[in-house]
Backbone as XML, in Angstrom:
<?xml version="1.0"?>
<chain id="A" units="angstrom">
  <residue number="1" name="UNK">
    <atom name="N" x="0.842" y="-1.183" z="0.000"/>
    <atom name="CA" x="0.000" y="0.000" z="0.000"/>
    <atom name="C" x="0.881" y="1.238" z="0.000"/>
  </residue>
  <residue number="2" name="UNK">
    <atom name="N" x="0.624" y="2.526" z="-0.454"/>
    <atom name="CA" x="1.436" y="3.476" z="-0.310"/>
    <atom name="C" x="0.141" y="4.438" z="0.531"/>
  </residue>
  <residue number="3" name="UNK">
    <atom name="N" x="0.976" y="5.014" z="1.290"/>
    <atom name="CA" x="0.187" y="6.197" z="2.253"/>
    <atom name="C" x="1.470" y="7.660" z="2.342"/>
  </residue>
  <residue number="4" name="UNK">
    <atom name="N" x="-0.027" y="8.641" z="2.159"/>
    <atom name="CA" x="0.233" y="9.817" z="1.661"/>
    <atom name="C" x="0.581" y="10.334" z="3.345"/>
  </residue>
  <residue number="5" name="UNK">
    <atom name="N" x="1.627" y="11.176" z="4.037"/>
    <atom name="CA" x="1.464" y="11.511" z="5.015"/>
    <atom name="C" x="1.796" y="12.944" z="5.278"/>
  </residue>
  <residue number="6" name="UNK">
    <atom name="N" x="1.776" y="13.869" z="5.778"/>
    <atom name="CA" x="2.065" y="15.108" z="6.089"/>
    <atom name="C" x="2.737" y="15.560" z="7.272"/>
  </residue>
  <residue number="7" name="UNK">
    <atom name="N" x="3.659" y="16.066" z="7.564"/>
    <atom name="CA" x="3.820" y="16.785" z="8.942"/>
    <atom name="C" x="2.986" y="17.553" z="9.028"/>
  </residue>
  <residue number="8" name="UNK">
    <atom name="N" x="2.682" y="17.672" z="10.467"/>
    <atom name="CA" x="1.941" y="18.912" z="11.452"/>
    <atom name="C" x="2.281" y="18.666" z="12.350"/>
  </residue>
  <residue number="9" name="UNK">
    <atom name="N" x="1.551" y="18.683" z="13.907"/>
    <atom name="CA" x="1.747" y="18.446" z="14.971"/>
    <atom name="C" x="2.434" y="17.224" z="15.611"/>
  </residue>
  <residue number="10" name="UNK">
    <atom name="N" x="1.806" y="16.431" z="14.135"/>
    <atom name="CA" x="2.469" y="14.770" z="14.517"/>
    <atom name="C" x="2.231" y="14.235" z="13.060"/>
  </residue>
  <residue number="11" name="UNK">
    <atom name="N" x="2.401" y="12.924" z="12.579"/>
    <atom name="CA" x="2.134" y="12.448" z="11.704"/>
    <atom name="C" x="0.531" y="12.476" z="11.303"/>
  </residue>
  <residue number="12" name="UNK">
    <atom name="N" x="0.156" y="13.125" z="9.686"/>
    <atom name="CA" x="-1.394" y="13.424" z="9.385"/>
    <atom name="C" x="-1.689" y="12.516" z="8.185"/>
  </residue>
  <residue number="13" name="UNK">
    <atom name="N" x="-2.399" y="11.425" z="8.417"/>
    <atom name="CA" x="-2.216" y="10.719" z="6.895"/>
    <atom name="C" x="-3.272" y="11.073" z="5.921"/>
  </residue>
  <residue number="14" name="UNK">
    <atom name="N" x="-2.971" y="11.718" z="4.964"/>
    <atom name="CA" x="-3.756" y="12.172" z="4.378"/>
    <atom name="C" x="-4.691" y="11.307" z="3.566"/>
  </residue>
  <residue number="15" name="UNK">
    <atom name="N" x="-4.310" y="10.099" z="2.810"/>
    <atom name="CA" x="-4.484" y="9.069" z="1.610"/>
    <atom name="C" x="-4.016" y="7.559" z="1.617"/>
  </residue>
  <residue number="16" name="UNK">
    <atom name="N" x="-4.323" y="6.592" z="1.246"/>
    <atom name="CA" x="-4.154" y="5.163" z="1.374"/>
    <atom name="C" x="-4.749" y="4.661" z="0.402"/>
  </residue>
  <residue number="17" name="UNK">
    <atom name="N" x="-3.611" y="4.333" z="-0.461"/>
    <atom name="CA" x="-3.937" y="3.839" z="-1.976"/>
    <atom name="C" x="-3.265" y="2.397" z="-1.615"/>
  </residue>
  <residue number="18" name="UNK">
    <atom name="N" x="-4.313" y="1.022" z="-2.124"/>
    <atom name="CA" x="-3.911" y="-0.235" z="-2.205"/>
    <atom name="C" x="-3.219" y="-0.187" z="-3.088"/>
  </residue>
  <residue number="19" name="UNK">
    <atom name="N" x="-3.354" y="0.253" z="-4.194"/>
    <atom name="CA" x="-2.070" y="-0.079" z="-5.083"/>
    <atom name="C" x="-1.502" y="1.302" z="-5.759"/>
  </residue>
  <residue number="20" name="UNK">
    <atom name="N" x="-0.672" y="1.911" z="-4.953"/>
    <atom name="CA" x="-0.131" y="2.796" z="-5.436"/>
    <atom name="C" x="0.892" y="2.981" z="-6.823"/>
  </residue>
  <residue number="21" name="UNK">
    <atom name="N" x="0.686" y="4.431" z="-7.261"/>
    <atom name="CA" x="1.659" y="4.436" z="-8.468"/>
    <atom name="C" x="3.144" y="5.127" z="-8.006"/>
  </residue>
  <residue number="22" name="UNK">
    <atom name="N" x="4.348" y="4.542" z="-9.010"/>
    <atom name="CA" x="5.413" y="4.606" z="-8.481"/>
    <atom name="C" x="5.653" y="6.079" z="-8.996"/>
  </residue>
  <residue number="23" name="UNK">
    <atom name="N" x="4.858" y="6.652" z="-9.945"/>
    <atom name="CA" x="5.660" y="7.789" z="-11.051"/>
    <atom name="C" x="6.287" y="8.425" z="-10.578"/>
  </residue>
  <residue number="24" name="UNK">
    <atom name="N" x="5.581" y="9.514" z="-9.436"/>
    <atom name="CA" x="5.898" y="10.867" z="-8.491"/>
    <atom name="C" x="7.346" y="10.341" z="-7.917"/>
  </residue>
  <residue number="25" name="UNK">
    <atom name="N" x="7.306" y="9.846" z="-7.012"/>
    <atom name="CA" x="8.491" y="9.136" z="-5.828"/>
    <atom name="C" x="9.766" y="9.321" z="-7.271"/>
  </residue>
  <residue number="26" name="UNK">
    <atom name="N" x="9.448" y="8.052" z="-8.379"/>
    <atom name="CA" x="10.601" y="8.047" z="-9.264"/>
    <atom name="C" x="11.117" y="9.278" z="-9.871"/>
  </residue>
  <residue number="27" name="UNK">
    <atom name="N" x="9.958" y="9.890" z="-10.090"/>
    <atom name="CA" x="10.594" y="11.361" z="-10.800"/>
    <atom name="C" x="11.556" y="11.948" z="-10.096"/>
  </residue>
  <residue number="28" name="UNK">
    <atom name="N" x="10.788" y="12.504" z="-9.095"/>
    <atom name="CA" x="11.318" y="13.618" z="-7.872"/>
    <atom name="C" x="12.927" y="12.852" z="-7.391"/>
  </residue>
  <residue number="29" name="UNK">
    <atom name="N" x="12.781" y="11.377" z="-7.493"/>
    <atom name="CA" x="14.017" y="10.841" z="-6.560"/>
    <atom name="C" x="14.771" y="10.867" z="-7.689"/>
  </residue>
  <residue number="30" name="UNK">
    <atom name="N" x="14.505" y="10.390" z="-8.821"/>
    <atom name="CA" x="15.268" y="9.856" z="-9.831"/>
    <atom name="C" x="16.041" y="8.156" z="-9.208"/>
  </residue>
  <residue number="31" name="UNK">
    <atom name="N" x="15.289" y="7.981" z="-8.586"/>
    <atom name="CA" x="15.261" y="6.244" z="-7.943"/>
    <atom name="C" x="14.443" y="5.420" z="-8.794"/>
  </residue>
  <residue number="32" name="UNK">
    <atom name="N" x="14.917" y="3.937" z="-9.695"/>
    <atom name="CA" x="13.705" y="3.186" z="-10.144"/>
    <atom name="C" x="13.415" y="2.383" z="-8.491"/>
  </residue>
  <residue number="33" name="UNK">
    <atom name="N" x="12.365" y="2.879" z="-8.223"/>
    <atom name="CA" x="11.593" y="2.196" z="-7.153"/>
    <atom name="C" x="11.142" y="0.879" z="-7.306"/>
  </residue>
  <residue number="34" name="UNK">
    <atom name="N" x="10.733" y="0.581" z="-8.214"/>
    <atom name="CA" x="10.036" y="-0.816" z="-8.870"/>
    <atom name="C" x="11.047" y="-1.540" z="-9.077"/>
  </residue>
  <residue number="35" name="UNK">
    <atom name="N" x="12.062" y="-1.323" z="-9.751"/>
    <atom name="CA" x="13.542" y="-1.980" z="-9.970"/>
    <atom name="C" x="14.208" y="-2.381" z="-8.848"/>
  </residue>
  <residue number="36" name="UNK">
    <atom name="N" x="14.378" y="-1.286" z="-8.106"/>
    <atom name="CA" x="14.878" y="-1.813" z="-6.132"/>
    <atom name="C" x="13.987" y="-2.642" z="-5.568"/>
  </residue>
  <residue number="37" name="UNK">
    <atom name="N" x="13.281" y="-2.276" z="-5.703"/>
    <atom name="CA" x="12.334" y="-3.762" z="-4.964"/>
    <atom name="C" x="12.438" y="-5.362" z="-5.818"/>
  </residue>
  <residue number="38" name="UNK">
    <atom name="N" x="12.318" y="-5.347" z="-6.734"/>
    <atom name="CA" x="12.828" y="-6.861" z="-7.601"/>
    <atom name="C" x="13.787" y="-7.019" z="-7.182"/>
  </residue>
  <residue number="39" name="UNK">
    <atom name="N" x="14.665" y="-5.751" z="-7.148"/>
    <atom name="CA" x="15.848" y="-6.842" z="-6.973"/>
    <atom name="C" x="16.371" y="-7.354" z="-5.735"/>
  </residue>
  <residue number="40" name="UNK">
    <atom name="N" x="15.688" y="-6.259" z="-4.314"/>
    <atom name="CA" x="15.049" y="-7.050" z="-3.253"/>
    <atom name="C" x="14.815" y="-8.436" z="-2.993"/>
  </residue>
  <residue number="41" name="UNK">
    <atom name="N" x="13.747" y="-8.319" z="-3.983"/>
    <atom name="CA" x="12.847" y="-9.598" z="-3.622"/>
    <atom name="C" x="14.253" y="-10.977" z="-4.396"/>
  </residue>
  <residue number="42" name="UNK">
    <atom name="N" x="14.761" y="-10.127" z="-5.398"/>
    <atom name="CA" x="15.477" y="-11.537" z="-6.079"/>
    <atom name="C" x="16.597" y="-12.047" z="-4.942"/>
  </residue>
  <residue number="43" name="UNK">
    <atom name="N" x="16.995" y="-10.641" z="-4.207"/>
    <atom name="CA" x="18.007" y="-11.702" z="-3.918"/>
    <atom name="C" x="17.782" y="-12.239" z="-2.005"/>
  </residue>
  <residue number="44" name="UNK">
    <atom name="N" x="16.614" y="-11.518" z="-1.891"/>
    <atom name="CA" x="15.739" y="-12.250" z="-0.219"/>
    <atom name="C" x="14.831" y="-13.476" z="0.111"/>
  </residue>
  <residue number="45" name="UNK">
    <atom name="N" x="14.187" y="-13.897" z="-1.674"/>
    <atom name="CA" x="12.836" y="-14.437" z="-1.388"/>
    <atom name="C" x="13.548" y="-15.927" z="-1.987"/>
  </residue>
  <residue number="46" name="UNK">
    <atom name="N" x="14.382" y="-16.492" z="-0.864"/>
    <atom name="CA" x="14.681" y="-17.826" z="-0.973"/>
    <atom name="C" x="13.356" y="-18.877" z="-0.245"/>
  </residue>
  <residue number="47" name="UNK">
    <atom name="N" x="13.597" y="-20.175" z="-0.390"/>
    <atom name="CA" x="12.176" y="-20.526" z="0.054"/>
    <atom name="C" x="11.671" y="-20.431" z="1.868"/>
  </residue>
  <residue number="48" name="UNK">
    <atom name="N" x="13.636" y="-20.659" z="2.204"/>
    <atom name="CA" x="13.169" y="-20.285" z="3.614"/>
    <atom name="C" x="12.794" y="-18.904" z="3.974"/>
  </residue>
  <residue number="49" name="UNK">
    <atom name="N" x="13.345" y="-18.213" z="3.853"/>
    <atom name="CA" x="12.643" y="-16.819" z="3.850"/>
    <atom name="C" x="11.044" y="-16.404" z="3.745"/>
  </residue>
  <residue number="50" name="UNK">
    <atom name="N" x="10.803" y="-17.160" z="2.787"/>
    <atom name="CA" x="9.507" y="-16.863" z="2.370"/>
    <atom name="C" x="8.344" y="-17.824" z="3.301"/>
  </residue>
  <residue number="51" name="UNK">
    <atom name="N" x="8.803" y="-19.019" z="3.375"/>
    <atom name="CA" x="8.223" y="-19.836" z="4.549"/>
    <atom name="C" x="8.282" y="-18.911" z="5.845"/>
  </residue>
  <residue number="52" name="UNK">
    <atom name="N" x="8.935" y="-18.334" z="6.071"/>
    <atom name="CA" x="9.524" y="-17.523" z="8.011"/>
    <atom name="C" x="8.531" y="-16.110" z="7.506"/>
  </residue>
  <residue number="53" name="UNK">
    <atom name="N" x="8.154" y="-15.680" z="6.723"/>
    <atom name="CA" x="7.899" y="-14.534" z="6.576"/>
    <atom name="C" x="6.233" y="-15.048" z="6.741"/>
  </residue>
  <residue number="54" name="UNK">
    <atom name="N" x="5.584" y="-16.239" z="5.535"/>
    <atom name="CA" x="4.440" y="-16.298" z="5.289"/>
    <atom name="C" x="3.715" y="-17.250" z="6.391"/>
  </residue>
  <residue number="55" name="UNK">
    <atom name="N" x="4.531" y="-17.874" z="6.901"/>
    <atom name="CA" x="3.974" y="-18.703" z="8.268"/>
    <atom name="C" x="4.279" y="-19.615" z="8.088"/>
  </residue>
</chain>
């Protein structure tokens, strides 16, 4: 999920999108976001891992 948040007094969440889009984040960062995460997942999601994570 991606959530939209704001400073103020404390954390203000503005938005909560189930499936958020990567565009904004990539632009502004010039980070492929979608790309870091694959390759995350390629080199974490061995089977034990994924067993310890999913139950």
């Amino acid at each position: 999920a991606g959530v939209d948040i704001l400073r103020a007094r404390g954390p203000l969440v503005m938005e909560v999108n189930a499936s958020p889009g990567l565009e904004g984040i990539e632009k502004t960062t010039g980070v492929d976001i979608a790309g870091r995460m694959i390759q995350w997942i390629e080199r974490h999601a061995t089977p034990e891992f994924c067993l310890k994570i999913g139950g």
